[in-house]
C-alpha positions in Angstrom: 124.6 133.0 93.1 120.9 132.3 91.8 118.1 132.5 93.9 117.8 129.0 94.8 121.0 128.3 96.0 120.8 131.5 98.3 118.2 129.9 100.0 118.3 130.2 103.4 118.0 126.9 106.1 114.9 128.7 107.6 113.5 129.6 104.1 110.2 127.8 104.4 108.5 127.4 100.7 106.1 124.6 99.2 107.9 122.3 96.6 106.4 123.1 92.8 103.7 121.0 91.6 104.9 117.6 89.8 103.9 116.4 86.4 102.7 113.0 85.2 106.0 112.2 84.3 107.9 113.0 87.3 105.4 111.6 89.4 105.9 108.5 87.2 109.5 108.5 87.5 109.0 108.6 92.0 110.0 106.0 94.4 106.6 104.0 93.6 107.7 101.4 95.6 107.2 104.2 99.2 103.8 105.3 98.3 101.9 102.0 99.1 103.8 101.1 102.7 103.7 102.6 105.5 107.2 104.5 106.2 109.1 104.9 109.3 110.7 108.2 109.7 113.7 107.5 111.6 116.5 109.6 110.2 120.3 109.9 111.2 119.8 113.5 110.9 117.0 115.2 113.3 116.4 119.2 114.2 115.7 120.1 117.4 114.5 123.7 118.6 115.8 124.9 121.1 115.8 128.2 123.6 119.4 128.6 125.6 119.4 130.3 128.7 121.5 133.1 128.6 124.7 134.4 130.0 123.8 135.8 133.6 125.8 135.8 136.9 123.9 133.0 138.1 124.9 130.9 134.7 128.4 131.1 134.3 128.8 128.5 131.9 130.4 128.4 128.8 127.7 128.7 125.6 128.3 125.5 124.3 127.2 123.7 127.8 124.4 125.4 128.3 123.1 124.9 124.8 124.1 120.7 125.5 121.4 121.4 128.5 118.9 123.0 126.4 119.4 120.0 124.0 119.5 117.2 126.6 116.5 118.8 128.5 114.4 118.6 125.2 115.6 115.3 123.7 117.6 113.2 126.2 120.6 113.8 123.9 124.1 114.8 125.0 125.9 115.6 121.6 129.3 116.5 121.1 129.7 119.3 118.2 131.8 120.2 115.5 134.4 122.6 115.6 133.8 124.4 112.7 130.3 124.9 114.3 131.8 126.0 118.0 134.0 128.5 116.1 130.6 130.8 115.6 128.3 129.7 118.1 128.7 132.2 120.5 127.6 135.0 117.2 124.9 132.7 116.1 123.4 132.2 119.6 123.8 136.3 120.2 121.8 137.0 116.4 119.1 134.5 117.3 118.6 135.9 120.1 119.4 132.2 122.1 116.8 130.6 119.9 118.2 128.0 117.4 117.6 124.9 115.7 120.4 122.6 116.1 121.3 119.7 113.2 122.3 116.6 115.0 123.8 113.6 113.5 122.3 111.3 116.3 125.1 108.9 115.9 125.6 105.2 115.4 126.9 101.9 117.5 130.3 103.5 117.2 130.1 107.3 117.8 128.0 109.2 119.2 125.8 111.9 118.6 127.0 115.3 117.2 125.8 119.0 116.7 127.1 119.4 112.6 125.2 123.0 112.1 123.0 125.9 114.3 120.5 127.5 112.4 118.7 130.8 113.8 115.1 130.3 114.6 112.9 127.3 114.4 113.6 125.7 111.1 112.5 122.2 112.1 111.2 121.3 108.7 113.4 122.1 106.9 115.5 119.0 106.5 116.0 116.8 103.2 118.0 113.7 102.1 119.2 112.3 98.8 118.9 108.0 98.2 121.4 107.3 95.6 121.2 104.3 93.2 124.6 104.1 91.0 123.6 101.0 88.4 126.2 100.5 85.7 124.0 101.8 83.3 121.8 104.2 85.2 122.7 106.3 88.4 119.4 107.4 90.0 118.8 110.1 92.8 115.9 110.6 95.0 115.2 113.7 97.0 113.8 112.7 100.3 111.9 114.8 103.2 113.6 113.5 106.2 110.5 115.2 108.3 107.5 114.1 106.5 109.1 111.0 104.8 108.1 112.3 101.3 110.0 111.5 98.3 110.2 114.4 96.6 111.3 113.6 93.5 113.9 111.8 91.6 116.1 112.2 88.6 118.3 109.8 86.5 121.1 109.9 83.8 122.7 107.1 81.9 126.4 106.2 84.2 129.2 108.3 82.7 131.0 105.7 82.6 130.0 104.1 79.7 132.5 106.0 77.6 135.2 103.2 79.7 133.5 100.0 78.9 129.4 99.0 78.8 129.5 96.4 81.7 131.7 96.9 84.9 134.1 93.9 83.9 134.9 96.2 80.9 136.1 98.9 83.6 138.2 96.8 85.3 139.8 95.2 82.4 139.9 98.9 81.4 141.5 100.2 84.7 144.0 96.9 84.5 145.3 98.0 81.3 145.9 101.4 82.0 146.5 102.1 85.8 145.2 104.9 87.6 142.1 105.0 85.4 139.6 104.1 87.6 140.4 107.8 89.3 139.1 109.4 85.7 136.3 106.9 86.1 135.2 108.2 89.9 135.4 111.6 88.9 133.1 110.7 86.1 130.5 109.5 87.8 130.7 112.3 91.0 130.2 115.0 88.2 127.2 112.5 86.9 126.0 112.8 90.6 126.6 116.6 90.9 124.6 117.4 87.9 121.6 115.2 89.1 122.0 116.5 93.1 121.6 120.0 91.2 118.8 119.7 89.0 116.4 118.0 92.0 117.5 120.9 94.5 117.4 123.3 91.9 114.0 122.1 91.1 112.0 121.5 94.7 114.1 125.4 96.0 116.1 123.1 98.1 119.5 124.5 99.1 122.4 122.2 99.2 122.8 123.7 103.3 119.6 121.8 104.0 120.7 118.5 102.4 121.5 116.7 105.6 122.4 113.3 105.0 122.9 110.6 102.4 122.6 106.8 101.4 124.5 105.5 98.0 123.6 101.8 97.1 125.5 99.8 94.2 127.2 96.9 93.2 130.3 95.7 94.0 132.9 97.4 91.4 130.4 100.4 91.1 131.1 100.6 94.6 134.5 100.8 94.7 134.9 103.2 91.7 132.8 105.3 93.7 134.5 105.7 96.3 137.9 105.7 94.3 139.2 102.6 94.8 141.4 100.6 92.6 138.9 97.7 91.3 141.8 95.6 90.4 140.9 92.6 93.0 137.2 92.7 91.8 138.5 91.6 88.4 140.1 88.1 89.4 139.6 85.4 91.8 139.1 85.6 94.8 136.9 88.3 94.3 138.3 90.6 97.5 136.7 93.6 98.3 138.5 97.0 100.0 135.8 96.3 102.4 132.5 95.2 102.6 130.9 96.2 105.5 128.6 99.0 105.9 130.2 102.4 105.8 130.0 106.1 106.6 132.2 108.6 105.0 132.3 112.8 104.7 129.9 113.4 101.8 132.4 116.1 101.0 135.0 113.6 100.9 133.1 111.2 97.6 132.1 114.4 95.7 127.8 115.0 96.9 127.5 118.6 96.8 125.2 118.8 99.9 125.9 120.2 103.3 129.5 120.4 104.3 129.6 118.4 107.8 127.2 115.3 106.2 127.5 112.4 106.1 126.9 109.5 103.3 126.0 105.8 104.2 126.4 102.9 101.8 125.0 99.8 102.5 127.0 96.6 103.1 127.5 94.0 100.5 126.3 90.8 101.0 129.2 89.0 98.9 131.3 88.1 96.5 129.2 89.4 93.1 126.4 90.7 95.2 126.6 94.4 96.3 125.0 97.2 97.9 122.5 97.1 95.6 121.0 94.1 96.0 121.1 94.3 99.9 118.7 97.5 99.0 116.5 95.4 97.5 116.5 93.0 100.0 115.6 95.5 102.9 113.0 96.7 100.8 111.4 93.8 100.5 111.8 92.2 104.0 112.7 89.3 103.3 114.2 87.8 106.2 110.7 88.3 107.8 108.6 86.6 105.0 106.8 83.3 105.4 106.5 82.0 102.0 109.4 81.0 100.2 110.0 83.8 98.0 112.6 84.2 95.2 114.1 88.0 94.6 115.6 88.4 91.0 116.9 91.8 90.2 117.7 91.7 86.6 120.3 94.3 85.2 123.8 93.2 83.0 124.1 91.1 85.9 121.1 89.1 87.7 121.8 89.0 91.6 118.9 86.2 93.3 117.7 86.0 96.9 115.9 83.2 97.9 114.3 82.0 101.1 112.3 83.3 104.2 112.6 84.2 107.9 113.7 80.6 108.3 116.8 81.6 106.1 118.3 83.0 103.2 120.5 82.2 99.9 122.0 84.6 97.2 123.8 84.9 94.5 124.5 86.5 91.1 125.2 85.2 87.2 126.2 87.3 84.5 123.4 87.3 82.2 124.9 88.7 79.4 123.2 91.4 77.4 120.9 89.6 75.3 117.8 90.5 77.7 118.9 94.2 77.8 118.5 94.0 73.7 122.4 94.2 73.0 123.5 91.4 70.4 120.7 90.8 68.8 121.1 91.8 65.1 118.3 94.7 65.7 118.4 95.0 69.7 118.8 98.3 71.4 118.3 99.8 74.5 114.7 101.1 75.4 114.4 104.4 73.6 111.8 105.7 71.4 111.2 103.9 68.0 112.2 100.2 69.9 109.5 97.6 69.8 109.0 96.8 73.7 105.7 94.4 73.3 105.2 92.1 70.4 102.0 89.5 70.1 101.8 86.7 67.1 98.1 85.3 66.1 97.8 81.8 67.3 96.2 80.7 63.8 97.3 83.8 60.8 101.0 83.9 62.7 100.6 87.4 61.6 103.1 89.7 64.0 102.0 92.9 65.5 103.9 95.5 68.0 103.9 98.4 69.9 107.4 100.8 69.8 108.1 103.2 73.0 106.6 106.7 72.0 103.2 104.8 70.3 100.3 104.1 71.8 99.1 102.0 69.0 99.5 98.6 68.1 101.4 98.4 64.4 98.3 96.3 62.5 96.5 100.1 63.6 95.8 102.0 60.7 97.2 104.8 62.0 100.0 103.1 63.4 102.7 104.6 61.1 101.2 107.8 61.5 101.6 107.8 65.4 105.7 106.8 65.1 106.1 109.8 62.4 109.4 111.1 63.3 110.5 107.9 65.5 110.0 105.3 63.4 110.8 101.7 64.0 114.7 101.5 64.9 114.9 97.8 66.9 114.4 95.8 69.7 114.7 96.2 73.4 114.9 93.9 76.0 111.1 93.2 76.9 110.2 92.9 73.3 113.0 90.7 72.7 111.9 87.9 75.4 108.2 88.5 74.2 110.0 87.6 70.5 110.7 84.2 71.6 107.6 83.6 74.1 105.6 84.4 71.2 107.1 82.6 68.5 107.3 79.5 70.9 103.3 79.9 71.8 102.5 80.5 67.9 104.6 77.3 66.8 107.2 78.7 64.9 110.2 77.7 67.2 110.1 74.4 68.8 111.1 73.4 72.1 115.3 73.6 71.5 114.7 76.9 70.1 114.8 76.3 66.4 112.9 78.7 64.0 110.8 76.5 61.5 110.2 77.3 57.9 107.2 79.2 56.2 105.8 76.0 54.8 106.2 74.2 58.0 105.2 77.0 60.5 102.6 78.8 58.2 104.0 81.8 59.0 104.5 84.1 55.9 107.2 85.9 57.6 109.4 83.3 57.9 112.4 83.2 55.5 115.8 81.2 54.9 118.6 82.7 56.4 121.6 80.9 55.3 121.4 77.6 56.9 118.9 78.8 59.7 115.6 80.8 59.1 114.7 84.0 60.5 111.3 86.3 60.7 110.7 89.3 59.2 109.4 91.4 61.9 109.1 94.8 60.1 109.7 96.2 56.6 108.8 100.1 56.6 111.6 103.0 56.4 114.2 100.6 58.6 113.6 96.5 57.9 113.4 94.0 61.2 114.2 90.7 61.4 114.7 88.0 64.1 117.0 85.7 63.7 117.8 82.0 65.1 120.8 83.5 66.7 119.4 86.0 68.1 116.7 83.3 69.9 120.1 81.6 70.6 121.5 84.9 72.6 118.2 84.8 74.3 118.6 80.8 75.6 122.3 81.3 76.6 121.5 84.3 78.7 117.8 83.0 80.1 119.7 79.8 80.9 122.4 81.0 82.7 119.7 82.8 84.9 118.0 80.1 85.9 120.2 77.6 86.5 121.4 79.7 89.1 118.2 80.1 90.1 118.2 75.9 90.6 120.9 75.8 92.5 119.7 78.1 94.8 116.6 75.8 95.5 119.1 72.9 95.6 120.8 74.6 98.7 117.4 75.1 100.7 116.2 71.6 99.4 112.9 73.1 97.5 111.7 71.8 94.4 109.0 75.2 93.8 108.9 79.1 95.2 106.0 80.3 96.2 106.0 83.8 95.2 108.7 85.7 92.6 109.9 89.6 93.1 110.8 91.3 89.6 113.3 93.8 91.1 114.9 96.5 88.9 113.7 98.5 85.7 114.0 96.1 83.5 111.7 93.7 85.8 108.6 96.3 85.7 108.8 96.1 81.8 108.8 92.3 81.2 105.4 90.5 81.1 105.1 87.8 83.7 103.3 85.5 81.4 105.7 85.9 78.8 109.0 85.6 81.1 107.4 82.2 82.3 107.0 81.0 78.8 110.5 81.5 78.2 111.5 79.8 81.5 113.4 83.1 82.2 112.1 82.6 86.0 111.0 79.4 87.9 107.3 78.3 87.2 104.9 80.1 89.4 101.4 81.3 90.1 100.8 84.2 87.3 99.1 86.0 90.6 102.2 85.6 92.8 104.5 86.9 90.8 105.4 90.6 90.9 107.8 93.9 89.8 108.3 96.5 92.1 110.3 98.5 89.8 113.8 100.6 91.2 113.5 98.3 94.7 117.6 99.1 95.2 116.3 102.8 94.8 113.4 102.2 97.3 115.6 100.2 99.7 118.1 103.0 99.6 115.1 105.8 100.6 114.3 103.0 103.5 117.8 104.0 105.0 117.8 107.1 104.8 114.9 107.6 106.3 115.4 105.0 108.7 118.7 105.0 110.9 116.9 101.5 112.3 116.9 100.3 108.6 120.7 100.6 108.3 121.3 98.5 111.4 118.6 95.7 109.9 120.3 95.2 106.5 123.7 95.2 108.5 122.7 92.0 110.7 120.9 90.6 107.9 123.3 90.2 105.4 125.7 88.2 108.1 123.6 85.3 107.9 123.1 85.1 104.3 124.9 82.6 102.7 126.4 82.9 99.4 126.3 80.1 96.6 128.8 80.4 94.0 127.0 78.9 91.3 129.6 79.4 88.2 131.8 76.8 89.2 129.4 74.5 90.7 129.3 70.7 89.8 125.8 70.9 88.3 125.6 74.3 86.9 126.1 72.8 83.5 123.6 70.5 84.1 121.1 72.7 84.9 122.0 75.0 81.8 122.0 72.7 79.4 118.0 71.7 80.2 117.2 75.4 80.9 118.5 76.5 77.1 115.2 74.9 75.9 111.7 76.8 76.0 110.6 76.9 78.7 112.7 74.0 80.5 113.7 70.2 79.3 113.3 69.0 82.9 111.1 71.1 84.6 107.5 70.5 83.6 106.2 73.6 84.3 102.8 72.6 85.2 101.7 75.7 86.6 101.9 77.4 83.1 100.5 74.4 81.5 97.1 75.2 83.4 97.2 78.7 81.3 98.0 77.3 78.0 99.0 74.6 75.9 102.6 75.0 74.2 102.7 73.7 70.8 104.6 70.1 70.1 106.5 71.2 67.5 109.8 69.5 66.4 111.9 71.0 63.6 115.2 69.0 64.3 114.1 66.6 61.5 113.9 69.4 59.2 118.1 70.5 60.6 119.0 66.2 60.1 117.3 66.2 56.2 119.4 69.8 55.5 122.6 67.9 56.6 121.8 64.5 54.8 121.8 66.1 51.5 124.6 68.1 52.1 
């Protein structure tokens, strides 16, 4: 056993300093608001009177008096815990600190552990965030309300399919899968648990409670259930409600008798997760009319105030994660993540992740020495398209035009379309009119769910947008509106808050009052299935051009001008001579 993990519950020690990067990588979304510290899990010193002839009762009673006297509590205890109490109470010389799990609307509150001495703060908690993609953990002080830390990994289970849909067609085709699938991820979460307690000299003994926040069919393969009714309609889950299970019992290596909480779903495609975000955020207290879009392989939307609430979700394909697009990749060094195109020269210029420097820098190729240029990710792919549209070299419907017609010298014919040259170094570059096409079907599909949303509460505009989610904090606002990825807004009034599931999971955890919230808010949301409705299509069709064929947009227009470019006559005089 190392040193760390022989820590002892009492073992008071100051966490190590943090770098800029783990500080970067913290529950940002905490450190501006104030936090309640509320948790299911409290310590309470206590002194018990000892055995005399006057005090004849048992231990246990008189240490439910000590308890009760100090905080009004009468807790019931567990078994494994009554089994030493009367050494423990002898060895502390009848001075203890008792873990209580105060309990919830259906049981009440229980003694899990005694420690010897006062080891009041000494008490931590883990938020979990299991994303298809990423699984997140944050390491939470349940006395001072700290987030600690935080570590992440890419899910495990991407060795069974990329998006969750591929898991369950994956766990249809083979049966009993999905177990290999939940003991993937568990070891994912074992290794991360490790390294943050192994980093902050936390011992897994002092690791008193847990939230885990995730979609629906992360959820259930979690938890190690079949996914099999997630996969077809009606979408069923096992159960949606909110639930508390032995953390023993899913895999957390943390203390034996704790418990982990996972957040109810609010419905059909939208999970834990997004319920997360929504108690983050507060919505059901707001007074503007605010639209919540938490953007991932699937896009889950709140919209609405205290006055009421709508959600939903719409598979946004993975276009705007950088996946099919002829150079797309995930973000990574060497990916070009920001992208600008001269109004006038058309000449392209970018920044990759691991440079500082803009590629027209001379010393540009210098700084990516050893990373290079390797693709595009997701932000750099929608500010592609916003660019090109803004610099005239795709029109309206999303067509590239030619050199001679755009003035663009990196322009080329592809086929029967043209593409642009982006980069010709050690790797070439190039953007192609599919790839603007992958961009429209998945930015469409987006926000015509978005539309029907504002159809159910009868609005025609939102007054303020929430970016939730990782791939909301890299996206530029002014670029997303361009490409009518989101609803025409106020630059000013649109925002990203980064991991807000990850935040909203902290909230519970350090927050038993939180957990009861999200629980009675998410019963009077109501759930628009936009897929099949009668004007999805509609909607779609005049969202796939740039920005929108209907909408006018006219906030945006206040900020800039979009070219009136048309290079559908160019397309009609290709087919005419063939």
């Amino acid at each position: 056993m190392d040193e760390t993990s022989a820590l002892l519950p009492c073992q008071h020690h100051s966490a190590p300093t943090e770098g800029p990067a783990q500080r970067e990588a913290d529950c940002k979304k905490l450190s501006h608001e104030k936090i309640t510290v509320n948790p299911a899990v409290i310590l309470v010193d206590v002194e018990v009177c000892p055995p005399n002839k006057s005090h004849t009762d048992g231990d246990l009673e008189r240490l439910i008096v000590a308890i009760a006297e100090k905080t009004g509590l009468e807790p019931d205890i567990e078994f494994e815990v009554l089994a030493s109490l009367q050494s423990t109470l002898r060895a502390a010389d009848w001075r203890v600190t008792c873990v209580i799990r105060r309990g919830n609307r259906r049981h009440g509150p229980k003694v899990i552990d005694i420690w010897p001495g006062d080891c009041t703060q000494s008490a931590y908690g883990i938020a979990v965030d299991i994303g298809s993609t990423t699984i997140a953990v944050y390491l939470c002080d349940l006395v001072t309300g700290k987030t600690l830390g935080t570590s992440e990994m890419t899910n495990p289970q991407v060795s069974y399919g990329a998006d969750v849909m591929s898991r369950v067609s994956h766990s249809m085709m083979h049966p009993g899968t999905h177990l290999d699938m939940t003991a993937a991820v568990r070891e994912g979460l074992r290794q991360l648990i490790g390294e943050l307690t192994e980093k902050h000299r936390v011992s897994s003994s002092q690791v008193l409670d847990a939230v885990v926040v995730c979609n629906p069919i992360m959820h259930h393969l979690f938890l190690g259930f079949d996914p099999y009714e997630l996969g077809q309609s009606p979408f069923t889950f096992a159960t949606s409600k909110g639930l508390s299970v032995a953390a023993r019992d899913v895999g957390l290596p943390i203390h034996p008798r704790a418990n982990a909480y996972l957040l109810p779903a609010v419905g059909n495609h939208v999970g834990a997760d997004a319920a997360a975000v929504l108690l983050c955020e507060n919505l059901q207290s707001a007074a503007s009319m605010t639209l919540i879009i938490d953007i991932g392989t699937n896009a889950e939307f709140f919209l609405g105030n205290s006055a009421g609430i709508v959600a939903s979700s719409s598979p946004t394909g993975p276009a705007l994660e950088g996946a099919e697009i002829t150079h797309g990749q995930r973000a990574a060094p060497g990916a070009i993540e920001r992208v600008r195109i001269h109004p006038v020269t058309k000449h392209i210029c970018f920044k990759v992740i691991g440079s500082d420097l803009w590629s027209d820098d001379p010393a540009f190729e210098a700084s990516i020495r050893g990373i290079g240029v390797t693709g595009i990710c997701g932000s750099g792919v929608i500010e592609m398209v916003a660019e090109m549209r803004m610099a005239g070299i795709i029109d309206q419907t999303g067509r590239i035009g030619g050199r001679e017609e755009t003035g663009c010298a990196a322009c080329f014919q592809d086929g029967r379309t043209v593409a642009v040259l982006v980069y010709q170094g050690t790797t070439k570059i190039i953007f192609t009119n599919n790839d603007v096409r992958e961009v429209q079907m998945a930015k469409a599909a987006l926000y015509a769910s978005v539309r029907l949303l504002m159809d159910a509460l009868g609005v025609q505009a939102v007054d303020r947008i929430v970016l939730a989610g990782a791939f909301g904090s890299h996206i530029s606002i002014k670029h997303a509106i361009v490409l009518g990825l989101i609803p025409d807004c106020a630059f000013e009034n649109v925002t990203a808050v980064g991991n807000a599931a990850g935040a909203g999971a902290c909230v519970a955890l350090l927050d038993i009052d939180a957990r009861y919230q999200i629980e009675s808010a998410v019963r009077h949301i109501t759930n628009v299935e936009t897929a099949t409705h009668p004007d999805f299509q509609r909607y779609f069709l005049s969202a796939s051009d740039i920005p929108n064929a209907d909408d006018p947009f006219l906030l945006l227009a206040k900020h800039l001008a979009l070219p009136r470019v048309d290079f559908r006559k160019r397309s009609n005089r290709q087919r005419a001579r063939q």
